[in-house]
N, C-alpha and C positions, 0 to 999 in steps of 0.2 A: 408666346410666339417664339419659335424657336430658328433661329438663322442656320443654314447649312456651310458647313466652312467656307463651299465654293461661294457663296456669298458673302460674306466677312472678308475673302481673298480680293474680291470683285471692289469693297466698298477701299478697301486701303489701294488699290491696285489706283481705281480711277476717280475717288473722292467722293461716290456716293453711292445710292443703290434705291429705286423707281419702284412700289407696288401699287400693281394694278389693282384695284376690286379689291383695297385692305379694308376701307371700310363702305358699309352699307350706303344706297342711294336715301335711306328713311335717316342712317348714321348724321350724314352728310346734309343734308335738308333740316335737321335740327340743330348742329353747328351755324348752318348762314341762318336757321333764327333770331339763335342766341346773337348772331353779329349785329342783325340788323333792328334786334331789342335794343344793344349797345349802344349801335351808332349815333342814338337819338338820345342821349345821354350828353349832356354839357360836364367837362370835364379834361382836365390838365392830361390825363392819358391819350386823348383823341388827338391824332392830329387832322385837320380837314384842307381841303382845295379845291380850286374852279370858283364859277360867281358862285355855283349853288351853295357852297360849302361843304361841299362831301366830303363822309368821312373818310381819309385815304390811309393811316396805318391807326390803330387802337392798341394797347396795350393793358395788360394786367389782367387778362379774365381768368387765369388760371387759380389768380388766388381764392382764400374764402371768405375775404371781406373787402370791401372798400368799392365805389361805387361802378367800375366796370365790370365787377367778379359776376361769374358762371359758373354755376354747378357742372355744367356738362363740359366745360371746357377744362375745370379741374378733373371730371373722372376721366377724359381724355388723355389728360396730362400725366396720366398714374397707370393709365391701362398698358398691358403688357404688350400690345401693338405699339407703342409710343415710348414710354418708358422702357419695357422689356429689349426693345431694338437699338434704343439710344446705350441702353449697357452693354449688351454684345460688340458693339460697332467701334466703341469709346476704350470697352474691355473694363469696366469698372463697375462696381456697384454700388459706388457712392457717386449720388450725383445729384445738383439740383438747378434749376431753373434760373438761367441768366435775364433772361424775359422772353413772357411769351405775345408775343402779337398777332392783328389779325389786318393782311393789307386788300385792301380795296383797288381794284382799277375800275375805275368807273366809264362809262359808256361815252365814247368818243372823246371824253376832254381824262379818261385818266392817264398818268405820268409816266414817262420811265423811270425804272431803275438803271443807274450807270453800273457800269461793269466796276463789279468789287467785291473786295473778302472780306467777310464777315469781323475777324479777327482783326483784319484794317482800325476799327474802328474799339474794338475788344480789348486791346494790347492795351488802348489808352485809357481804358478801365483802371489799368493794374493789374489785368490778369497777364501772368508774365508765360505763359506754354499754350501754344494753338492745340491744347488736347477739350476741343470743343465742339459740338456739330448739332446741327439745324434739323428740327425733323416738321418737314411741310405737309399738310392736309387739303386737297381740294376740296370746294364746297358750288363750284362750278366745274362747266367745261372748260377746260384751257386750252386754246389752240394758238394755233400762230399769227390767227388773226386779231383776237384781242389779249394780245398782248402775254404770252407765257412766258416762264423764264426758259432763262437758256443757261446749261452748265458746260463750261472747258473741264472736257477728262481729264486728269491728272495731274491739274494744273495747282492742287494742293502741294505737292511734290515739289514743286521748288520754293516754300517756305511765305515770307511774309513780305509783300510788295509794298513799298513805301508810297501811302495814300496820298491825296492831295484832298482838301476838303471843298465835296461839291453842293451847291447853295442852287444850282438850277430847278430842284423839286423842292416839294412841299415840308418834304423831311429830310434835313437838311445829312449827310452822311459822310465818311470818309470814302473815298471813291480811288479804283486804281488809274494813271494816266493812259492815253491812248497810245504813247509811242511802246509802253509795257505791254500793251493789252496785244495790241499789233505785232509784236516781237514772239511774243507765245504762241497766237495766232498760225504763224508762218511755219512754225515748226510744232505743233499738235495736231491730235486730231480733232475734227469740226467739234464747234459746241454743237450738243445736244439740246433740242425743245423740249421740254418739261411738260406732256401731252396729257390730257386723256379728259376722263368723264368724272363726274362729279365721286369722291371715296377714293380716287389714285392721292396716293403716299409716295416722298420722297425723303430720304434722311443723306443729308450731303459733307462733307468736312468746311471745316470753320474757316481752313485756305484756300479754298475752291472757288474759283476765280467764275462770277454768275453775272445777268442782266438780266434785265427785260424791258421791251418797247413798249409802246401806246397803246391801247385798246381802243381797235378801229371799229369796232362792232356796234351793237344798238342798244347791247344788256353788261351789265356791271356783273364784275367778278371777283367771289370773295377766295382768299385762303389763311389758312392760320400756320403760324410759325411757334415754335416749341425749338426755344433754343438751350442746351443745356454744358454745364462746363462741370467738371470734376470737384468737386467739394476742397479737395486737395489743391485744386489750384486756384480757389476762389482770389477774388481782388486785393491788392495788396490798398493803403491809402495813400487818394492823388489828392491834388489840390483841387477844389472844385469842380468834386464825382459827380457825373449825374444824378439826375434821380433814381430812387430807387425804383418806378418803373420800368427803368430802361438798365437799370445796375442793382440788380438785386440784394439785398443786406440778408438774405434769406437765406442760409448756407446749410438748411436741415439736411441730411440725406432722405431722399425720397426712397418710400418703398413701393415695390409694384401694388395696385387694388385688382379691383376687380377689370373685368373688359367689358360692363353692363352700362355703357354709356349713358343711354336712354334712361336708364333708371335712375337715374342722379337728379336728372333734371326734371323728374316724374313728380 
């Protein structure tokens, strides 16, 4: 898949870039399978919340072993809708998988996301350069009623906001504060909702200031995240790294595969 400059200008210009209908409603319907084969898996990668214990973020399906992995979320991860995009946007063609996750808002009790950047929480990896960006897949409808994210244009552009660390959700994150979030606010223009029907794709920059609210609806909403960072700027060593779900030890360069998703998982 191939980007048109004026797109590439669009993604550095405002911090990300929205497609509609990139991948199929059959694509997208065999993704929230594979989520919700996962879900029911017991396992350190799940995180869950509410009394039910739903599963609210998963990690790790992209790899080829270990007990959350999927096939189709690794040919996912490699197809040139995905990969292909995350190179042109990044400008690199070495690059591999920071983690990939898959978050849940579940039907009336799931949580917000607080306003935050990515890279917030990244930097204290050890990856020392925000040359990093998130490429999202719906597997539902997202509206603004149950709960979509929301993105501040351009708000990559002024660099790396000093987090506070928010413990209000299930999974616990660096968060930016509201007197910031407020300040940027006042002078950008509006966040954008993250909209559409099940196969809309997003790929956004790693300082791009996001949220999103509660899911006031009746039905639970999957998406998956594919986050990827330059090989070249992979983690330096901290004390007391995450794990490797969530900080990848896996610094191969990835090359593109095929874009036959379905078939992987066949």
């Amino acid at each position: 898949m191939k980007l048109s400059p004026e797109q590439v200008a669009a993604y550095e210009r405002d911090g990300f870039l929205i497609f509609p209908g990139l991948f199929s409603a059959d694509e997208a319907a065999l993704l929230k399978r594979e989520a919700d084969r996962v879900a029911q898996i017991q396992s350190e990668c799940i995180f869950r919340e509410g009394e039910t214990g739903q599963a609210k973020s998963m990690f790790r399906l992209h790899e080829a072993d270990g007990a959350t992995a999927s096939p189709a979320y690794r040919a996912a991860a490699y197809s040139p809708r995905i990969l292909g995009v995350a190179q042109q946007c990044m400008g690199d063609d070495e690059l591999y998988i920071h983690h990939c996750k898959v978050n849940m808002k579940a039907a009336v009790e799931g949580s917000v996301w607080p306003w935050h950047q990515d890279f917030g929480s990244w930097h204290l990896d050890g990856i020392a350069k925000p040359d990093m960006a998130t490429f999202m897949v719906m597997m539902d409808e997202a509206t603004e009623f149950n709960g979509c994210l929301y993105l501040l244009p351009g708000s990559h552009r002024d660099g790396r906001v000093n987090p506070y660390y928010d413990t209000s959700t299930a999974y616990k994150l660096w968060a930016v504060g509201p007197k910031d979030v407020k300040a940027y606010m006042k002078s950008a223009p509006a966040p954008v909702p993250l909209i559409g029907p099940p196969g809309t794709a997003a790929i956004f920059h790693c300082n791009l200031l996001h949220a999103s609210g509660h899911n006031l609806s009746a039905d639970d909403r999957w998406q998956a995240y594919f986050c990827f960072n330059r090989v070249a700027n992979r983690p330096a060593d901290v004390e007391n790294p995450r794990p490797d779900y969530v900080r990848s030890r896996n610094w191969t360069p990835m090359q593109v595969g095929s874009d036959a998703i379905a078939d992987a998982a066949a």
